[in-house]
Kinemage of the C-alpha trace (Angstrom):
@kinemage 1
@onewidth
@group {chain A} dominant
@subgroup {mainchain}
@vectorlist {calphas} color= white
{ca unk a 1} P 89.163 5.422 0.267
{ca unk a 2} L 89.143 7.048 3.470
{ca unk a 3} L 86.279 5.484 5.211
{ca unk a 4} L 85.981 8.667 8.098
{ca unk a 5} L 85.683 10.981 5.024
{ca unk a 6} L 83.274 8.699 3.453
{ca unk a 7} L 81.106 8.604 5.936
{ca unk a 8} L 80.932 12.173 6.527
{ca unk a 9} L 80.409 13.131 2.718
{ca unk a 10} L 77.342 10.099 3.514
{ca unk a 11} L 75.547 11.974 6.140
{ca unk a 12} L 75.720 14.850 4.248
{ca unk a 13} L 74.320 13.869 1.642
{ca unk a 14} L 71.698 11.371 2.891
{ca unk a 15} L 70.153 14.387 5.174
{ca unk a 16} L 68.623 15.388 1.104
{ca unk a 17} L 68.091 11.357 0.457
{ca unk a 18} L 65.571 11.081 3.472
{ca unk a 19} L 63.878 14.569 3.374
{ca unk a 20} L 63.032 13.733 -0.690
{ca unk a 21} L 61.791 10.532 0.424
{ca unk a 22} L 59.597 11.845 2.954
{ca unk a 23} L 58.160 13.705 0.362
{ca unk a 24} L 57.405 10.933 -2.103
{ca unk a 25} L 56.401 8.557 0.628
{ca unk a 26} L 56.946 4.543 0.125
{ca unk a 27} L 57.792 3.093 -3.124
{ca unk a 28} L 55.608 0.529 -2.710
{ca unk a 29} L 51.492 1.682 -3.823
{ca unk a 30} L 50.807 -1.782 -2.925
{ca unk a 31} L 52.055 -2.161 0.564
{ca unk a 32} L 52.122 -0.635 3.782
{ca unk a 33} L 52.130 3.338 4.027
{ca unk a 34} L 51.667 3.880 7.364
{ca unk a 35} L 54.033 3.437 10.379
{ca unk a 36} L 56.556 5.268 12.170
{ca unk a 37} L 58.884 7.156 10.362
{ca unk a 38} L 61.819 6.905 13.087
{ca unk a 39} L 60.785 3.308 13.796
{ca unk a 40} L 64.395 1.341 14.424
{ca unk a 41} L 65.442 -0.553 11.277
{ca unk a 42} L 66.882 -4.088 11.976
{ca unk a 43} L 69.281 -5.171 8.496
{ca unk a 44} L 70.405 -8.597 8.110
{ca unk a 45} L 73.411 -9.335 6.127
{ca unk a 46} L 74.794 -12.652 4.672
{ca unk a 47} L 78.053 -12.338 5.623
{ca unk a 48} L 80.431 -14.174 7.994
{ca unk a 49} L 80.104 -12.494 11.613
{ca unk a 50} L 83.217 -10.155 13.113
{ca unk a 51} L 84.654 -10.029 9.153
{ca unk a 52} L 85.564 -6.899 7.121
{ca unk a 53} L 82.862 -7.142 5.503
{ca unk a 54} L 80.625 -6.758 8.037
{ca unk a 55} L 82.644 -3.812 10.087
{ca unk a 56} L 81.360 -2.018 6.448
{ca unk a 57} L 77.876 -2.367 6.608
{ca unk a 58} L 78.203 -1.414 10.241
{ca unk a 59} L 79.590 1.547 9.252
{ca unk a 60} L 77.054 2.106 6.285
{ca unk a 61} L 74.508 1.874 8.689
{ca unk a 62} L 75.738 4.369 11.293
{ca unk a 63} L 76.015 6.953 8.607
{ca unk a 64} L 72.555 6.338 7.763
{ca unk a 65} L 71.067 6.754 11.432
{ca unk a 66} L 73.959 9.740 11.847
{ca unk a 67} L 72.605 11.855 9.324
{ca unk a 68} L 68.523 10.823 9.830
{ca unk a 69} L 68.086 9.879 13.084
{ca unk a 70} L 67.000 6.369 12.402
{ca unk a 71} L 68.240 3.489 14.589
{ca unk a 72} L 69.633 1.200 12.246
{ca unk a 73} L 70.794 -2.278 13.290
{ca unk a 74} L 73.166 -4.581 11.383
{ca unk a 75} L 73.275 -8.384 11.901
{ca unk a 76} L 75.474 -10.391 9.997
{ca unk a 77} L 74.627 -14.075 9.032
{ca unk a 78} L 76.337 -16.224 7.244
{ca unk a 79} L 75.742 -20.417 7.551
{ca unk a 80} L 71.994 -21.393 7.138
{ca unk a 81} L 70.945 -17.644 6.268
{ca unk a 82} L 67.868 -18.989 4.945
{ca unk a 83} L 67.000 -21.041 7.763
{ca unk a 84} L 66.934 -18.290 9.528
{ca unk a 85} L 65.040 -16.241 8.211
{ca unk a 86} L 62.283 -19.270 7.740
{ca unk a 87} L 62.281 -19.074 11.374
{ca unk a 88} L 62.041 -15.435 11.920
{ca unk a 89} L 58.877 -15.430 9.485
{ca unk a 90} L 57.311 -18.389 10.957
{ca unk a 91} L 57.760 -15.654 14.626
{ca unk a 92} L 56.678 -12.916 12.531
{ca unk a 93} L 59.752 -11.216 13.789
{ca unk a 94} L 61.339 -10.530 10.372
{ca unk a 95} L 64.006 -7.959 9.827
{ca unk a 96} L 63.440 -4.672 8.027
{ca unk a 97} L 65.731 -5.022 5.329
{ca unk a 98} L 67.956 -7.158 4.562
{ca unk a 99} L 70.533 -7.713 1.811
{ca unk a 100} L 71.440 -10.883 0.183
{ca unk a 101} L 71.922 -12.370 -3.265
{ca unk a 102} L 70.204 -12.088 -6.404
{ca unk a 103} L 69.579 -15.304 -7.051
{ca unk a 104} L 67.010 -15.576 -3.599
{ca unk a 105} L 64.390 -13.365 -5.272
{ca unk a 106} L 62.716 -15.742 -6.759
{ca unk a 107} L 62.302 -17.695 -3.353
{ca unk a 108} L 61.597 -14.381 -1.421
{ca unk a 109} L 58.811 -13.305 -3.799
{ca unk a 110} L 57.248 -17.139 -3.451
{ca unk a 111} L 57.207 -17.030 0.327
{ca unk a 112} L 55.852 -13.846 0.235
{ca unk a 113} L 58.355 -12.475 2.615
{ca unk a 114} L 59.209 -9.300 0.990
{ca unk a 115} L 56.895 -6.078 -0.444
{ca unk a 116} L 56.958 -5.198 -4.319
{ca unk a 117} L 58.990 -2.111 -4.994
{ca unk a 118} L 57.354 0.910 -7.143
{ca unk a 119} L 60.964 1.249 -9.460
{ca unk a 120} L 60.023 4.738 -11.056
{ca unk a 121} L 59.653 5.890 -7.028
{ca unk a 122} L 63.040 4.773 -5.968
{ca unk a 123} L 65.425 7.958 -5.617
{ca unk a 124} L 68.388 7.471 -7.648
{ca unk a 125} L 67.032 4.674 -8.982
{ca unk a 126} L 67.291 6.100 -12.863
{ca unk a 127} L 71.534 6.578 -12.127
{ca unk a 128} L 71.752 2.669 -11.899
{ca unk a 129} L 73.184 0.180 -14.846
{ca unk a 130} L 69.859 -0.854 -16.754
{ca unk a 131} L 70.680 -4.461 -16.252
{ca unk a 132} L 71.097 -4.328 -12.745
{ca unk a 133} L 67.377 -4.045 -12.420
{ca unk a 134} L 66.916 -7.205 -14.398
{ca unk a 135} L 68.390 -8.532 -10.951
{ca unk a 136} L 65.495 -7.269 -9.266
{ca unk a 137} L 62.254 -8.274 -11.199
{ca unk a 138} L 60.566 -11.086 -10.732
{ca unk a 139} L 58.561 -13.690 -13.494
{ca unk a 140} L 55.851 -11.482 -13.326
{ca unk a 141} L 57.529 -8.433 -13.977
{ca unk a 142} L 57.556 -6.575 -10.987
{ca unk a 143} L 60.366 -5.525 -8.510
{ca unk a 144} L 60.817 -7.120 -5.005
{ca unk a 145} L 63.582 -5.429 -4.473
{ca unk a 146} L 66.732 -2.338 -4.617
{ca unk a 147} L 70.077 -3.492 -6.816
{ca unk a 148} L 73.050 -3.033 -4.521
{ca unk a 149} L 75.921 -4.586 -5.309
{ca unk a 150} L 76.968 -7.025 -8.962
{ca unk a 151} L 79.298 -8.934 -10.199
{ca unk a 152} L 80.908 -10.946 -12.679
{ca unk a 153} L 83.397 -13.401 -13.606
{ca unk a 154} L 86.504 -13.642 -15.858
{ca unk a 155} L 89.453 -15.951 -16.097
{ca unk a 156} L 92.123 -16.204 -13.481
{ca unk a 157} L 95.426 -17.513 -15.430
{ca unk a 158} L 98.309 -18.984 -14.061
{ca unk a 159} L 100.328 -16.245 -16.441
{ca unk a 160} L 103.795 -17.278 -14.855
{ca unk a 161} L 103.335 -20.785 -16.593
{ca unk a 162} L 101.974 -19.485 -19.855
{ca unk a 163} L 104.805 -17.385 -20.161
{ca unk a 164} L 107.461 -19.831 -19.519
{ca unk a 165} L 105.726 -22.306 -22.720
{ca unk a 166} L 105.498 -18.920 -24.484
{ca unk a 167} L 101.880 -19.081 -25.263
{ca unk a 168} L 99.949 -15.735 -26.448
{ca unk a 169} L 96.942 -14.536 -24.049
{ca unk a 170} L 94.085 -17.093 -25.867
{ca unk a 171} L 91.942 -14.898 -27.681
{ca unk a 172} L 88.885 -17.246 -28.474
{ca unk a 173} L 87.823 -20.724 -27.050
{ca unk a 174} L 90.370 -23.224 -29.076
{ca unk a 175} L 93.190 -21.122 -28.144
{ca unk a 176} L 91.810 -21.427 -24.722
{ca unk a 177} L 91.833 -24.771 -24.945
{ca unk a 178} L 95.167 -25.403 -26.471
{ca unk a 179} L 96.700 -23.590 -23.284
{ca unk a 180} L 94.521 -25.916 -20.791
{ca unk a 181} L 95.682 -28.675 -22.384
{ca unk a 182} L 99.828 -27.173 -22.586
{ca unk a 183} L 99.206 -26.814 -18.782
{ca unk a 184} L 98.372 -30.708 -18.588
{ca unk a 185} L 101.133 -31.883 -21.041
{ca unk a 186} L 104.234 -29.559 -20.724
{ca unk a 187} L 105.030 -29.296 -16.917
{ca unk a 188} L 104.489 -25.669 -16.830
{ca unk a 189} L 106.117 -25.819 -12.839
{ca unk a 190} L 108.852 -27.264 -14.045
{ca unk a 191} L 109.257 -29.998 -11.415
{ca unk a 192} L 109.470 -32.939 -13.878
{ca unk a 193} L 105.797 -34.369 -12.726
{ca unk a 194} L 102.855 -34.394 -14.600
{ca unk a 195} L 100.977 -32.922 -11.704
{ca unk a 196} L 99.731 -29.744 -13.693
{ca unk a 197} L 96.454 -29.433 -15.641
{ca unk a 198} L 94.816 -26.705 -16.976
{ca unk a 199} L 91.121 -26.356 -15.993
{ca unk a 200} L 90.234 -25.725 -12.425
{ca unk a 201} L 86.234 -26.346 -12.420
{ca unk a 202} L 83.530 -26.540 -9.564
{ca unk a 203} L 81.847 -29.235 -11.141
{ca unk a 204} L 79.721 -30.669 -8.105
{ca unk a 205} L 75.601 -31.017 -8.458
{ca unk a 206} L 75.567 -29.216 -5.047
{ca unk a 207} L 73.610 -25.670 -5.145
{ca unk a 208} L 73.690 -26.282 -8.916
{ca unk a 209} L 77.458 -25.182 -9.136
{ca unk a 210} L 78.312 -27.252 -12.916
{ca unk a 211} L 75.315 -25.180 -14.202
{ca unk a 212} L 76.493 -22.423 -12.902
{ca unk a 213} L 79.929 -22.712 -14.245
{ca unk a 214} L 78.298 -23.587 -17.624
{ca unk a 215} L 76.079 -21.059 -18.299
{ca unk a 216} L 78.854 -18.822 -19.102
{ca unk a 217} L 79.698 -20.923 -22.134
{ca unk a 218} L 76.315 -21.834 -22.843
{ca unk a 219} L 75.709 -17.539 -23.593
{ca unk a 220} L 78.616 -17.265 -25.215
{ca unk a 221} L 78.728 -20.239 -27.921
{ca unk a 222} L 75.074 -18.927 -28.796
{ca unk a 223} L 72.829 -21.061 -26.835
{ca unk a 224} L 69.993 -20.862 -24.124
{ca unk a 225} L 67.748 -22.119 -21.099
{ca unk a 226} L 64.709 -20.874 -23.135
{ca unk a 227} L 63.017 -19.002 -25.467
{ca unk a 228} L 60.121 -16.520 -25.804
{ca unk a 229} L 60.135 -13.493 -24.017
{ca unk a 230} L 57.120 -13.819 -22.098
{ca unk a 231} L 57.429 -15.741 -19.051
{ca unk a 232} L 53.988 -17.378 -19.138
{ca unk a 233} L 55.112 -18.480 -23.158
{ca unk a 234} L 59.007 -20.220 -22.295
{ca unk a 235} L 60.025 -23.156 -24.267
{ca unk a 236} L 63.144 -25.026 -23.696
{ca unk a 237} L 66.232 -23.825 -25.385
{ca unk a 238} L 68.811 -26.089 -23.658
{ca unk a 239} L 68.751 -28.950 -26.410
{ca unk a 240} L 69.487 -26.400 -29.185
{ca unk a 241} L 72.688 -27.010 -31.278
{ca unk a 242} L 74.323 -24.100 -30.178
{ca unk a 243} L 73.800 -25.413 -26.316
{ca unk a 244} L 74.752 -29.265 -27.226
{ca unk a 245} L 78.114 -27.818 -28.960
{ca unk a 246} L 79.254 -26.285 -25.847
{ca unk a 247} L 78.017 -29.440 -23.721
{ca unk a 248} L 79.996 -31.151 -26.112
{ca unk a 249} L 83.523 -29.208 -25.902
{ca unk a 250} L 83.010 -29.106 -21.663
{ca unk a 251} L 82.720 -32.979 -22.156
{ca unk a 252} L 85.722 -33.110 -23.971
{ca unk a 253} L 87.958 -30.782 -21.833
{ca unk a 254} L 86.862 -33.552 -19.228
{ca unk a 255} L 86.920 -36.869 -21.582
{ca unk a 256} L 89.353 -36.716 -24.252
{ca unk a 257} L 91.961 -33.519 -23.527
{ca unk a 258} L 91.620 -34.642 -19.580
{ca unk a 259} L 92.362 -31.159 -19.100
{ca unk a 260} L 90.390 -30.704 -16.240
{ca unk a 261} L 91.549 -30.969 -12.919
{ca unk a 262} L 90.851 -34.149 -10.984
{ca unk a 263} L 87.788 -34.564 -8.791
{ca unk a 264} L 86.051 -31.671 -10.392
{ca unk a 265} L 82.894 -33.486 -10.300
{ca unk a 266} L 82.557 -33.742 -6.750
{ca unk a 267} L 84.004 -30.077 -6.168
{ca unk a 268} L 82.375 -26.830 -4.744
{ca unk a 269} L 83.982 -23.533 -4.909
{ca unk a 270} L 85.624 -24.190 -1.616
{ca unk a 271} L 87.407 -27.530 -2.822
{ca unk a 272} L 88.080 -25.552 -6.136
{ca unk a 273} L 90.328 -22.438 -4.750
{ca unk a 274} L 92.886 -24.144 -3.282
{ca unk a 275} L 93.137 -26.381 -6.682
{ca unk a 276} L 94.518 -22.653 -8.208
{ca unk a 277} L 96.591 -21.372 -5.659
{ca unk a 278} L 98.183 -24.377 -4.659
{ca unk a 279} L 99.922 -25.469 -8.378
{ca unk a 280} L 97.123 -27.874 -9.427
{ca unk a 281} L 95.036 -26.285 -12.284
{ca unk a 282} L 96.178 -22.717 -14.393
{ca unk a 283} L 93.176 -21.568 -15.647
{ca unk a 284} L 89.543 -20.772 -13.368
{ca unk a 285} L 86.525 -18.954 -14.274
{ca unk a 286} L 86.067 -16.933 -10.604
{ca unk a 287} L 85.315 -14.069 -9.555
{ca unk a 288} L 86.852 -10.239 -7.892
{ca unk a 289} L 86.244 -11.498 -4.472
{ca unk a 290} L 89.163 -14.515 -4.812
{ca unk a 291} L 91.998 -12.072 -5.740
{ca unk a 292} L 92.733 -10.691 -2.128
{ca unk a 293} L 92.971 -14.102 -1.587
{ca unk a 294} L 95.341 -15.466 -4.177
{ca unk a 295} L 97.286 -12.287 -3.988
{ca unk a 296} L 97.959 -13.685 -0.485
{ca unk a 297} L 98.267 -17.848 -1.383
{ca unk a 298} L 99.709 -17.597 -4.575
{ca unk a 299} L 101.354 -13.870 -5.543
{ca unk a 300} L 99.554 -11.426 -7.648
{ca unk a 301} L 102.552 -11.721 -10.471
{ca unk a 302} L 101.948 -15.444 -10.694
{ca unk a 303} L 98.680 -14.613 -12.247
{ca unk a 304} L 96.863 -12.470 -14.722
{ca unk a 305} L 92.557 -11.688 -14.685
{ca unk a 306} L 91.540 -11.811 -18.364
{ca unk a 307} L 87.910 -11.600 -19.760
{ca unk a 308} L 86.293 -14.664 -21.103
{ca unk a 309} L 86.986 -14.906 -25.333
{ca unk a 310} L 83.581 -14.300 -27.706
{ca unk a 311} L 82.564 -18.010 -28.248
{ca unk a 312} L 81.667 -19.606 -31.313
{ca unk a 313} L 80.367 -16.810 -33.975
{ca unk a 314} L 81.478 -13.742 -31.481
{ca unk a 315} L 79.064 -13.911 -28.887
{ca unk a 316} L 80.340 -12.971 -25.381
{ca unk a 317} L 77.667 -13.471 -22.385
{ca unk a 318} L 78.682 -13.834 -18.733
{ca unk a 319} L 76.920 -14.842 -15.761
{ca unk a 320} L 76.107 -11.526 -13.545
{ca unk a 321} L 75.363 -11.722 -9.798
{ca unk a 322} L 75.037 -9.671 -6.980
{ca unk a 323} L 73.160 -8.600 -3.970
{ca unk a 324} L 69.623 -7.086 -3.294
{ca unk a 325} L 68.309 -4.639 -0.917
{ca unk a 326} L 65.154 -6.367 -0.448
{ca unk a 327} L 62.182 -4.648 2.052
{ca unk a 328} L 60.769 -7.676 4.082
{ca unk a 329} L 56.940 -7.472 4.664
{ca unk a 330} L 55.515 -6.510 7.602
{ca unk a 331} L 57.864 -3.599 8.653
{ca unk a 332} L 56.964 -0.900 11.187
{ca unk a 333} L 58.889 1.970 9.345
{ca unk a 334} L 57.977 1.441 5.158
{ca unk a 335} L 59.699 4.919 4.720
{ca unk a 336} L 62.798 4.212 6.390
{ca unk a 337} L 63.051 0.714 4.510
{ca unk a 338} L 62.558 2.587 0.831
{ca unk a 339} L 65.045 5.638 2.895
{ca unk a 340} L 68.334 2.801 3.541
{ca unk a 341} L 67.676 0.806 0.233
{ca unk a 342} L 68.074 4.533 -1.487
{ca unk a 343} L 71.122 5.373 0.055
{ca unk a 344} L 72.857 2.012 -0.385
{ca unk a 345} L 72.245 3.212 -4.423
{ca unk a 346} L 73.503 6.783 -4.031
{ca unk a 347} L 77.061 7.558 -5.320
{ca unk a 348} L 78.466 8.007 -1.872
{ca unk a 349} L 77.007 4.838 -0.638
{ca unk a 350} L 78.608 2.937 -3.596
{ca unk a 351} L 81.876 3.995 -3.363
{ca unk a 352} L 81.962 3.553 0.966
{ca unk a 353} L 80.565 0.024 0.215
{ca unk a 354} L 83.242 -0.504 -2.363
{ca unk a 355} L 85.576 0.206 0.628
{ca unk a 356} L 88.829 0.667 -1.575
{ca unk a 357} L 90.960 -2.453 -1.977
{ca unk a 358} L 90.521 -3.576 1.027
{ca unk a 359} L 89.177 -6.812 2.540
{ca unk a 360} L 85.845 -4.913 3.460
{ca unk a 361} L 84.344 -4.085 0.436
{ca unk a 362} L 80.399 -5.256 0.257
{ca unk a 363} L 79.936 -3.522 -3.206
{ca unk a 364} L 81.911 -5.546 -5.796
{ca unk a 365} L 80.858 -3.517 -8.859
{ca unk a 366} L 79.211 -0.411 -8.190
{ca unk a 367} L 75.263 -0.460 -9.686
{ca unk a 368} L 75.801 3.042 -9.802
{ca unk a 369} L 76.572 4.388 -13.478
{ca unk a 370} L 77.640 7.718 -12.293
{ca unk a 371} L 80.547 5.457 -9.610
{ca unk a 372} L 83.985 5.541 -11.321
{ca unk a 373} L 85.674 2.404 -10.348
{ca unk a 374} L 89.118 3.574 -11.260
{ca unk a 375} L 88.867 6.801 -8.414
{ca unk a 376} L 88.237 4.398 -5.720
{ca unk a 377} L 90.154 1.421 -6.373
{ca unk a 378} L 94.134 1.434 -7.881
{ca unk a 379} L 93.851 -2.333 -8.567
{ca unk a 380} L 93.376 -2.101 -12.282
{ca unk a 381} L 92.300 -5.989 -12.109
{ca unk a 382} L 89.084 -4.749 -10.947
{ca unk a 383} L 88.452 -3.193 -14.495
{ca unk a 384} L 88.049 -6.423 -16.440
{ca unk a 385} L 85.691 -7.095 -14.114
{ca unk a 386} L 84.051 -4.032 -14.391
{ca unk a 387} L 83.938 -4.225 -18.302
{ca unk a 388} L 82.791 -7.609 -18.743
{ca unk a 389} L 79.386 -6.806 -16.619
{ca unk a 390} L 78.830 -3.493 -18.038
{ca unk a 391} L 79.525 -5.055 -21.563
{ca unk a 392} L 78.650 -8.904 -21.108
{ca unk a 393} L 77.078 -9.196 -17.981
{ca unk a 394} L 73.897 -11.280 -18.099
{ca unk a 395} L 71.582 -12.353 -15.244
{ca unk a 396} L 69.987 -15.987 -14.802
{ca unk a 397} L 66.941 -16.708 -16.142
{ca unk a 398} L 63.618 -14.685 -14.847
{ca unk a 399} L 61.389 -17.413 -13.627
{ca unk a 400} L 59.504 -18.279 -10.594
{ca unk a 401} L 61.867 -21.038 -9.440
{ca unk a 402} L 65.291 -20.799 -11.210
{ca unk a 403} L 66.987 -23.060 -8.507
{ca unk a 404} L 65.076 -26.134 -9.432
{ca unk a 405} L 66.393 -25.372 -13.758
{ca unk a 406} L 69.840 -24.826 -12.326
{ca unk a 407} L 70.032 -27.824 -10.281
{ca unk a 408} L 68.549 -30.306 -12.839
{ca unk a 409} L 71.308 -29.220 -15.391
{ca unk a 410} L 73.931 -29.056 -13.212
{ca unk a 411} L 72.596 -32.704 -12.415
{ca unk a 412} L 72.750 -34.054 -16.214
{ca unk a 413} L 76.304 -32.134 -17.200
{ca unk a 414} L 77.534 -33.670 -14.127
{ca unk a 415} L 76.368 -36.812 -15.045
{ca unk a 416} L 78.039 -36.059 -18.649
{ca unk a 417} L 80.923 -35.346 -18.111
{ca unk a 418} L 81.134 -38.046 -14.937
{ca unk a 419} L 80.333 -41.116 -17.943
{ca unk a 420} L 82.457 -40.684 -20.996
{ca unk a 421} L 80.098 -42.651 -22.897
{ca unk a 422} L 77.849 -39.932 -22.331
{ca unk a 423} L 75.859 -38.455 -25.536
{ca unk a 424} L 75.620 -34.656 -25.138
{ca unk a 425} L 72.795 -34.462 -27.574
{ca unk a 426} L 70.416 -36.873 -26.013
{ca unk a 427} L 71.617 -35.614 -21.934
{ca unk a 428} L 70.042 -31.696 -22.840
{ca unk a 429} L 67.280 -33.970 -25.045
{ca unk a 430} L 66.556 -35.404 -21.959
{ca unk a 431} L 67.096 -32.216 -19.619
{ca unk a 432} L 65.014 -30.261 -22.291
{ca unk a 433} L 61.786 -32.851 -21.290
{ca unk a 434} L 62.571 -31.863 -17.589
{ca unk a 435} L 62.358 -28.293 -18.326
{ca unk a 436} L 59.248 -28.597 -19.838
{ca unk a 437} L 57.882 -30.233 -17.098
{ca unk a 438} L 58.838 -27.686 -14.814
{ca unk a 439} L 57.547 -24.691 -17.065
{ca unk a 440} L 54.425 -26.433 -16.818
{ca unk a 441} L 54.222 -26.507 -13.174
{ca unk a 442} L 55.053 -22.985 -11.983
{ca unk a 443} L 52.336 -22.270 -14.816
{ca unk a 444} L 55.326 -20.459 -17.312
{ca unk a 445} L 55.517 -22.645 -19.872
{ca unk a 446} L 53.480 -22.213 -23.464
């Protein structure tokens, strides 16, 4: 997409955007409605200073104050974020907006550093994907914040070497299986050496990356963190059957195929890329943001995107995540908050924040139901992705603390898959007694 044209069509439209809102007033019944309507807005951004990324929401932002008049200031952040923003709220010198992952809501909400959002007030807010809201409400139901951007993941295959042992796309979990393990055993490179395997995982207890990796399969083979759907009424789910199967085959891709790359356990997602593009594992669950760079590393004909197979009995569940437009407390212009979080939403805004196929884009998938994908990006791969979240895509767990469930079961598969001798039953036994104990203190469980 052009982006000049793009932000033109923006300002046009936005001019209706702000005049609607100033009608309707802030979103919010419960916090602050008066203030100064062309009160600067200061927007923080996690993302890596002087990238493409952030040259987009620079230019999302100018098309904002072009068409309203409001001063709107980007500042991108990227290591210790979070710290950050501790310290601006311990200064009471918090930014406006600002727009970061999903997965902080729960933390946000806690700290009480951002202002509930009134959903059925949001304009445009009935044109986005009913689960991207999910994204935005917290354990007790309400909204903290705007949907922006989602995503999800699907497999990146090394489709060179499954071509060259004449293997079929896998089209449910064994077949999936029986290629990792052809990529271990039958030299798919060629170069004589059994240097090859076929799982690439981020397996490391840091930031809870092995759960994270899991859940996927978790979903999909019929299992779950919990059950009941209130939050005050959860009970552990994770030492179901269904859960303990899957723990069971992800111990075995590590244990008794040893299909698995080496060092997985100790590996983040920044130890893990290279492992793909460099010739050491064929097959990695990632997601739309690594193919620029594997294009680049690797070639894009060395490699195919395919969805995740259904799991055991047909279920197919992938992790969804994203980004927030969340409206910190405290802020001198409520309006203009409600105002940029709105236009992010809008169609126009989608598609400029999807930024073609270039390096830039801050929209992965658009939120947006009414945002054809296909007009404003050629690279088809971006489909699968888009499929598998509008069909598959699920959201983590709505609790008050998620980060403390995902890091304790990243902790125990980690510790699973790390001792061979490991049961699977009695490890989510065990993990199940943790959850419980964590319901029960942030006053969820029944």
């Amino acid at each position: 997409m052009n982006r000049r044209a793009a932000s033109t069509s923006l300002a046009a439209s936005l001019a209706a955007v702000l005049a609607l809102t100033s009608l309707t007033g802030c979103g919010d019944d419960s916090g602050p409605t008066a203030g100064n309507d062309q009160a600067p807005l200061e927007i923080w951004v996690r993302k890596p200073p002087g990238s493409p990324t952030e040259k987009t929401h620079q230019e999302l932002a100018a098309a904002f104050t072009k068409a309203t008049g409001v001063p709107a200031k980007v500042t991108a952040l990227f290591d210790d974020f979070e710290t950050k923003l501790q310290q601006a709220a311990a200064q009471k010198k918090l930014p406006d907006l600002i727009v970061n992952d999903t997965a902080q809501l729960g933390t946000l909400v806690k700290q009480g550093l951002v202002r509930e959002v009134d959903k059925a007030a949001v304009q445009g807010g009935d044109q986005l994907i009913p689960a991207s809201w999910e994204a935005a409400k917290a354990a007790d139901g309400k909204y903290y914040g705007v949907p922006f951007s989602a995503q999800t993941f699907a497999l990146f295959v090394r489709r060179d070497w499954r071509e060259k042992l004449g293997i079929a796309q896998p089209a449910d979990w064994d077949q999936l299986d029986a290629l990792a393990t052809a990529f271990t055993t039958r030299d798919p490179d060629g170069n004589g050496k059994a240097d090859t395997y076929g799982y690439v995982i981020p397996g490391t207890t840091k930031r809870g990356y092995m759960d994270w990796y899991f859940s996927s399969f978790l979903w999909s083979a019929g299992g779950d963190y919990f059950t009941g759907g209130d939050p005050k009424a959860l009970k552990p789910a994770i030492g179901s059957p269904a859960a303990t199967a899957a723990a069971q085959r992800l111990k075995d891709q590590f244990c008794t195929a040893k299909s698995v790359v080496p060092g997985a356990v100790t590996a983040e997602t920044t130890q893990a890329h290279p492992l793909f593009e460099t010739g050491k594992g064929g097959i990695y669950l990632t997601g739309p943001y690594n193919m620029a760079r594997f294009d680049k590393a690797l070639g894009a004909d060395k490699y195919e995107v395919l969805a995740l197979p259904a799991g055991p009995g047909g279920g197919n569940s992938v992790l969804a995540e994203g980004e927030n437009t969340y409206l910190m407390a405290g802020s001198k212009n409520p309006k203009g908050q409600l105002a940029y979080a709105e236009f992010l939403i809008g169609a126009e805004g989608q598609k400029a924040g999807m930024a073609g196929d270039t390096a830039g884009n801050v929209v992965r998938l658009p939120v947006n139901k009414s945002v054809d994908l296909a007009s404003v990006r050629t690279d088809k791969r971006w489909l699968v992705f888009d499929k598998v979240y509008r069909e598959a895509g699920r959201y983590s767990p709505v609790v008050k603390e998620w980060t403390h469930f995902r890091q304790a079961s990243a902790e125990a598969l980690n510790g699973m898959v790390a001792d061979c001798g490991s049961d699977p039953g009695a490890t989510l036994a065990k993990l199940a007694e943790s959850f419980t104990a964590e319901l029960k203190k942030q006053g969820a469980g029944s």
